[in-house]
C-alpha positions in Angstrom: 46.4 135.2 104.6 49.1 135.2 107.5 46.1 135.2 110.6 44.3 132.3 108.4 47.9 130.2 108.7 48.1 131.3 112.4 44.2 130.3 113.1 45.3 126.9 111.9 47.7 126.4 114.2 46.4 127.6 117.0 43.3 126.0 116.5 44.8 122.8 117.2 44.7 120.5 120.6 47.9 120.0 122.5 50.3 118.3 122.3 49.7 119.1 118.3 49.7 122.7 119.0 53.4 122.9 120.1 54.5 120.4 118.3 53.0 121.9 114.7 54.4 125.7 115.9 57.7 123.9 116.7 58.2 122.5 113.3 56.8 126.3 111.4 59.1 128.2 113.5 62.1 125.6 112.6 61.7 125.3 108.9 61.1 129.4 108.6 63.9 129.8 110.5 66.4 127.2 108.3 66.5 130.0 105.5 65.6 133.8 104.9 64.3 132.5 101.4 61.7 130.2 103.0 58.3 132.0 103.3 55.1 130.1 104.2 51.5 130.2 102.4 48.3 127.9 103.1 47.3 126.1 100.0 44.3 123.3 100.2 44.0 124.0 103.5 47.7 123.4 104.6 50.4 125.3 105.5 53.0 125.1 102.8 56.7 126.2 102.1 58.4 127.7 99.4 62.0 128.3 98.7 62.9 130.9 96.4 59.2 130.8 95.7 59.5 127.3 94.6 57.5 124.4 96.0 59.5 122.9 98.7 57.4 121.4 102.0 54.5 121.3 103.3 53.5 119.9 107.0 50.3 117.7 107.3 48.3 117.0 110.1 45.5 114.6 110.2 42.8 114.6 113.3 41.4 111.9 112.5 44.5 109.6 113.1 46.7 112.2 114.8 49.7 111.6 112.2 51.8 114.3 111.6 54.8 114.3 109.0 56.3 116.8 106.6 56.3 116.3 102.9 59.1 117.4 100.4 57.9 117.9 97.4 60.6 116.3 95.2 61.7 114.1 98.0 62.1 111.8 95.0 65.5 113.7 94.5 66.5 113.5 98.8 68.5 110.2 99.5 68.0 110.5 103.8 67.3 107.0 105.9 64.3 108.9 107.4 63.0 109.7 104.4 59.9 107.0 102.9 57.9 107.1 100.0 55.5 105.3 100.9 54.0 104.6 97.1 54.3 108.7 96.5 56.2 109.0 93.1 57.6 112.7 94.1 57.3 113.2 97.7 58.8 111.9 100.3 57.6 112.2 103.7 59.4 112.3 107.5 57.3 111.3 110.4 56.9 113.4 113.6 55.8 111.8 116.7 54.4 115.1 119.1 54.6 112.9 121.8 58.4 112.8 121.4 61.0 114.7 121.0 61.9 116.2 117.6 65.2 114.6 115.7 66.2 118.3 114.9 69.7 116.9 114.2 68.2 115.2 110.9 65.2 117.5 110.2 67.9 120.1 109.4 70.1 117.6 107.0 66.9 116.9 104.9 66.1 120.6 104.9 69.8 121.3 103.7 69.3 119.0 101.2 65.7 120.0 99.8 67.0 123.3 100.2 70.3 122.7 97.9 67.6 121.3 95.2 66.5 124.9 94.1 70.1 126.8 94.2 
């Protein structure tokens, strides 16, 4: 399962490459109870073995963003919903870089959802 998540990744073209690996490493690396599967083709992450992000990538139109999967319950200004009842969604531009500073305060507070 683990080299089918990391063919995914490294699959990808540049600067979407980096910028996907970035965001993996970041959110693993938020919490020891985040782990990492690939469901319907995407990589997905659970805390405490409970749904909690997953990162989509779209070739077609090159849009990146992470969804939370009850989003619904994160007040953050960078959050949208976009017409998703649950989920809400944070853009990432690759071509810029990452608002780590605000990544991690959403994280904190999707995290916070399953203690």
């Amino acid at each position: 399962m683990q080299e089918q998540i990391d063919n995914y990744f490294y699959s990808l073209n540049e600067p979407y490459k980096s910028c996907l690996l970035f965001l993996r490493r970041f959110i693993l690396d938020h919490s020891d109870k985040i782990t990492e599967s690939r469901k319907f083709n995407t990589p997905f992450y659970y805390y405490n073995k409970k749904w909690l992000a997953f990162i989509s990538y779209d070739p077609k139109t090159k849009i990146i963003y992470i969804a939370f999967v009850n989003g619904y319950l994160i007040d953050h200004s960078k959050l949208v919903s976009e017409g998703r009842k649950k989920q809400k969604i944070i853009y990432i531009d690759p071509e810029k870089d990452i608002d780590v500073k605000n990544l991690k305060a959403i994280l904190d507070k999707a995290c916070k959802l399953y203690n």
